[in-house]
C-alpha positions in Angstrom: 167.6 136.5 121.5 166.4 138.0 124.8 165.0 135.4 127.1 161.7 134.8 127.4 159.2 137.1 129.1 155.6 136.6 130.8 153.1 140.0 131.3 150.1 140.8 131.7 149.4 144.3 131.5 146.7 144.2 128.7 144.6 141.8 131.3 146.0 138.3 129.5 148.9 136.5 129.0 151.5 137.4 126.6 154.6 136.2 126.0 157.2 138.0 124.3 159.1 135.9 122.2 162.6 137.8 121.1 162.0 141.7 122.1 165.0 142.8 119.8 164.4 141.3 116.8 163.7 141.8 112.7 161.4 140.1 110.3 163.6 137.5 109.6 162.9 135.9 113.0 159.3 136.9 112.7 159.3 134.4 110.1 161.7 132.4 111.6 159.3 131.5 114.5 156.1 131.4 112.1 157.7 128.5 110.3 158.7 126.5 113.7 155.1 126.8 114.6 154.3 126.0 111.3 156.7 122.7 111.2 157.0 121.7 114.5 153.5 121.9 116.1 151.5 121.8 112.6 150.1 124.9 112.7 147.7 126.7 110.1 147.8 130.8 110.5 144.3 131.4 109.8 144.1 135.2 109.6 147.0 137.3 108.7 146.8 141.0 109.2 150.1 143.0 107.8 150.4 146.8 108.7 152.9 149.2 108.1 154.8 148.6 111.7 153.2 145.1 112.5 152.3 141.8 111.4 149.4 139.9 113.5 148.4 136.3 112.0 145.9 134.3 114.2 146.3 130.3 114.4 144.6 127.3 116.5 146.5 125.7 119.1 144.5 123.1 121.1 141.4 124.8 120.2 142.9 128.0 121.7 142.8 131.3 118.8 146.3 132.7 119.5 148.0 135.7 117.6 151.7 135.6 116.5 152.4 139.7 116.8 155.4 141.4 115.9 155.9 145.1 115.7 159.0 146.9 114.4 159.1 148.7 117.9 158.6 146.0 120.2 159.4 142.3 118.4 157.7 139.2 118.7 154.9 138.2 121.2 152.1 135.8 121.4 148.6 137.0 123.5 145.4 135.3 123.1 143.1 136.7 120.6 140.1 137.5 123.2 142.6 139.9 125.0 141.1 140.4 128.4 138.2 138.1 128.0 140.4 135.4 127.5 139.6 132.3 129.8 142.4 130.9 131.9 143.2 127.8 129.5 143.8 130.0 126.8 146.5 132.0 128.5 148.4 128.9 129.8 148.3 127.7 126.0 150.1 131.2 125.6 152.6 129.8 128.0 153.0 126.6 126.9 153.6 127.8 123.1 155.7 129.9 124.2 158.3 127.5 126.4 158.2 125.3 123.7 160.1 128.0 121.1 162.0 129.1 123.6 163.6 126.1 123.9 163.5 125.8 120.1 164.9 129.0 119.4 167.8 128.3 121.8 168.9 124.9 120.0 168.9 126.8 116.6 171.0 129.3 118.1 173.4 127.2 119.8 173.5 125.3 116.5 174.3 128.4 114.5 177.1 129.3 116.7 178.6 125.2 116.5 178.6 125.4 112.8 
């Protein structure tokens, strides 16, 4: 897993979960959401190359993205119109798998 990375070069925040990655761990962070924060995908959009599935967090409409080329990021669904509160829910989603995905690592690699 690559660590975790901040941009904003499409005007909001996205985080980029894992930028080396395959569908496994795609899903593998759709069910920790899914689990551990109770979270309903509410729109999912699968394309040759990509996957995009929309879900709710703290009243916030988020997209789960991952592309063949590029992994596994989370934006806010308004893009550029997104307000301020929705990008630090990008950020705070996105600290809370990173630590997530770390402990499953480190508890792959003690088994």
């Amino acid at each position: 897993m690559s660590p975790l990375t901040l941009r904003t070069d499409f005007g909001c925040t996205e985080a980029v979960i894992d930028d080396d990655c395959g569908l496994k761990r795609f899903y593998e962070v759709a069910n920790i959401l899914s689990d551990d924060l109770d979270i309903k995908f509410t729109q999912k959009t699968d394309d040759f190359d990509s996957l995009m599935w929309d879900f709710l967090y703290k009243g916030h409409i988020l997209t789960l993205h991952y592309n063949i080329y590029t992994g596994i990021s989370i934006y806010p669904r308004k893009f550029r119109e997104a307000p301020r509160r929705e990008n630090d829910a990008v950020v705070e989603v996105a600290k809370f798998l990173e630590s997530k995905l770390l402990i499953n690592t480190a508890r792959r690699y003690m088994s």
